[in-house]
C-alpha positions in Angstrom: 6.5 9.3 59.3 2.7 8.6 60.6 0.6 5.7 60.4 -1.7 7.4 58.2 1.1 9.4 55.8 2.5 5.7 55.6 -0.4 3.7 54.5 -1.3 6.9 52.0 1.8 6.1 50.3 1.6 2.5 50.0 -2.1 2.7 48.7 -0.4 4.8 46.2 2.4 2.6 45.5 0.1 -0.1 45.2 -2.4 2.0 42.8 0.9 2.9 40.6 2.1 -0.4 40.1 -0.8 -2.4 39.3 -1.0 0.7 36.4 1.9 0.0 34.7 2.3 -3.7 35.5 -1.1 -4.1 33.8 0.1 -2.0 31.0 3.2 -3.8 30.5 1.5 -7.0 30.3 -1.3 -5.5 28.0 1.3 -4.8 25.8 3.0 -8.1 25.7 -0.4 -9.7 25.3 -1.4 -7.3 22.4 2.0 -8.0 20.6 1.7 -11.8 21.1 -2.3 -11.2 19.6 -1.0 -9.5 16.3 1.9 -12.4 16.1 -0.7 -15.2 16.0 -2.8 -13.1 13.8 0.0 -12.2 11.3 0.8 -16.4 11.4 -3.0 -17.1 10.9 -3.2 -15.3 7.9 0.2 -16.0 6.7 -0.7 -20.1 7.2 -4.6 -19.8 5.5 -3.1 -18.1 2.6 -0.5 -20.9 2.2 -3.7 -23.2 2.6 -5.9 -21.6 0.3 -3.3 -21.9 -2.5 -2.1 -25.3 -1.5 -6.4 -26.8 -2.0 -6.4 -24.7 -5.2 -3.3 -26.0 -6.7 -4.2 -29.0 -5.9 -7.6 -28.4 -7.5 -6.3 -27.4 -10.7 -3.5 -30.9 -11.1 -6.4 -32.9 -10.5 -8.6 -30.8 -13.0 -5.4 -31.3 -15.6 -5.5 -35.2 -14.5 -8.8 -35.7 -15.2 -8.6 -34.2 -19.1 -6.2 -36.1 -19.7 -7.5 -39.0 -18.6 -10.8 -38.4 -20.3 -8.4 -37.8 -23.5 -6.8 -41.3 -22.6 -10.4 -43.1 -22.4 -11.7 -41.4 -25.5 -8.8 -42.9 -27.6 -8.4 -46.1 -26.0 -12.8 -46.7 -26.1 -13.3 -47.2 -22.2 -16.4 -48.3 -21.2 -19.0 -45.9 -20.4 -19.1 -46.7 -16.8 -15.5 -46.3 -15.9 -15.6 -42.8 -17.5 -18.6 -42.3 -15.4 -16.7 -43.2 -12.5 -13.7 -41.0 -13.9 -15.7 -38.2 -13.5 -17.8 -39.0 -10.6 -14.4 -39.4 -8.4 -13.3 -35.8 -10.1 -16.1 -34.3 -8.9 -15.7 -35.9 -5.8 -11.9 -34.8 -4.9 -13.5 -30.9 -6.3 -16.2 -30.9 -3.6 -13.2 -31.8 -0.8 -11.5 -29.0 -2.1 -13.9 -26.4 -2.3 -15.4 -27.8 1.2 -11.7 -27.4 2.3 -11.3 -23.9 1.2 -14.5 -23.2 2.9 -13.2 -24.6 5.8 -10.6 -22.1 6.0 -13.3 -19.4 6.7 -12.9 -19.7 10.0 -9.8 -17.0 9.9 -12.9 -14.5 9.4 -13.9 -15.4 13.0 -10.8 -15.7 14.1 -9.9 -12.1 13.2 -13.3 -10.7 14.7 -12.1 -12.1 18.4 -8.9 -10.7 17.9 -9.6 -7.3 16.9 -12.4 -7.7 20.1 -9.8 -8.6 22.3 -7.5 -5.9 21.0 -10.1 -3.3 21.5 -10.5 -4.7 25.0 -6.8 -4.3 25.9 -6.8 -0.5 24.7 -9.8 0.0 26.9 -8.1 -2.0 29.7 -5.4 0.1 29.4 -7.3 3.0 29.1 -8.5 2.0 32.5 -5.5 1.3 33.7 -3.8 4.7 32.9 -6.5 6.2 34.5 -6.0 4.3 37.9 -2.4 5.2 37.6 -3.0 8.7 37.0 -5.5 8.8 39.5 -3.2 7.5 42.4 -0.9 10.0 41.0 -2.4 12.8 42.7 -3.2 11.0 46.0 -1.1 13.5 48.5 0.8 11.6 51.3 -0.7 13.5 53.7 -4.5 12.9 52.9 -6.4 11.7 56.1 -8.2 8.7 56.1 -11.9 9.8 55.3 -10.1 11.9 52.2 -8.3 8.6 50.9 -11.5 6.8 51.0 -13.5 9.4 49.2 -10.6 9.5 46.4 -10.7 5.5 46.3 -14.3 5.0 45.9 -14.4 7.5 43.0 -11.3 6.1 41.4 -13.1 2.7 42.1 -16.5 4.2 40.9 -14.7 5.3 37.2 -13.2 2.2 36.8 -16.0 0.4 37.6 -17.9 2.8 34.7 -15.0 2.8 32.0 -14.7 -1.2 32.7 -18.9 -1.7 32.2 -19.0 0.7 28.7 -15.9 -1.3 27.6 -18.1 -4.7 28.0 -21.3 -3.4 26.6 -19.6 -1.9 23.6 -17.5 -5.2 23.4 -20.0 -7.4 24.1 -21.2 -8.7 20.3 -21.7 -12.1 18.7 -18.5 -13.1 16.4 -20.5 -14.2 12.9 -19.5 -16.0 9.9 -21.7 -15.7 7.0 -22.2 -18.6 4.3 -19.8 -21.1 5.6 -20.7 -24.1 4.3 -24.6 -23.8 4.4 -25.5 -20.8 6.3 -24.8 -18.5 8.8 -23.1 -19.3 12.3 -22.7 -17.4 15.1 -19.8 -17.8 17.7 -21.0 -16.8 21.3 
């Protein structure tokens, strides 16, 4: 076998398994990204009712105490303070359960990163198919022709990816306003 028919062949070798080495680990990474999202939503949901429940004993608390001090004649003040310390524990809770809006966010960067492991991918396949149809006994001028356009649409699939990926992540009225992630 020549010099040339040999390094044709591992160019190719090399183009193949970065393909589906990338892909295999794409996949892994996309399976692990809809794991954690699946457990996100699964623990905000648990949160969420948890701050509500809690919510509502401490709503049923505070009638009956305000039944207990209305029978028993409590001073005006400690009522006051009855219900000022109600309100208080409601406005943790709500601020809590606000809180918990970050899971919007959250979700936004992992469908981005999703969509940016099916372009990957995308771009990936393409290399691999690419280097498919590299002949073993291409000459050396050939080869580099066929690299630089295989390099040339990667390098174009790869910059459309990143413009069409490349937005803030935004959660509106958390707490008291808009923010914007990156």
């Amino acid at each position: 076998m020549t010099a040339n028919k040999t390094s044709t062949l591992h160019i190719k070798e090399l183009l193949s398994g970065v393909s589906e080495h990338g892909s295999r680990h794409l996949n892994e990474v996309e399976t692990d990204l809809v794991q954690t999202n699946i457990l996100l939503q699964e623990a905000i949901d648990k949160l969420s009712a948890s701050f509500m429940a809690i919510h509502e004993a401490v709503s049923a608390q505070q009638q009956t105490v305000q039944a207990l001090a209305a029978q028993c004649k409590a001073p005006a003040e400690l009522v006051s303070a009855l219900q000022s310390q109600a309100e208080q524990v409601g406005l943790h809770v709500n601020a809590a359960v606000t809180g918990l809006q970050f899971q919007d966010m959250t979700n936004q960067l992992i469908s981005r990163t999703m969509r940016r492991i099916g372009g990957l991918r995308e771009v990936l396949s393409d290399v691999g198919a690419d280097s498919g149809g590299i002949p073993a006994e291409m000459d050396h001028a050939a080869l580099a022709a066929r690299l630089e356009r295989i390099r040339d649409a990667m390098h174009a699939k790869s910059s459309a990816l990143e413009s069409e990926l490349w937005k803030a992540v935004c959660q509106t009225h958390m707490e008291s306003g808009d923010i914007e992630l990156f």
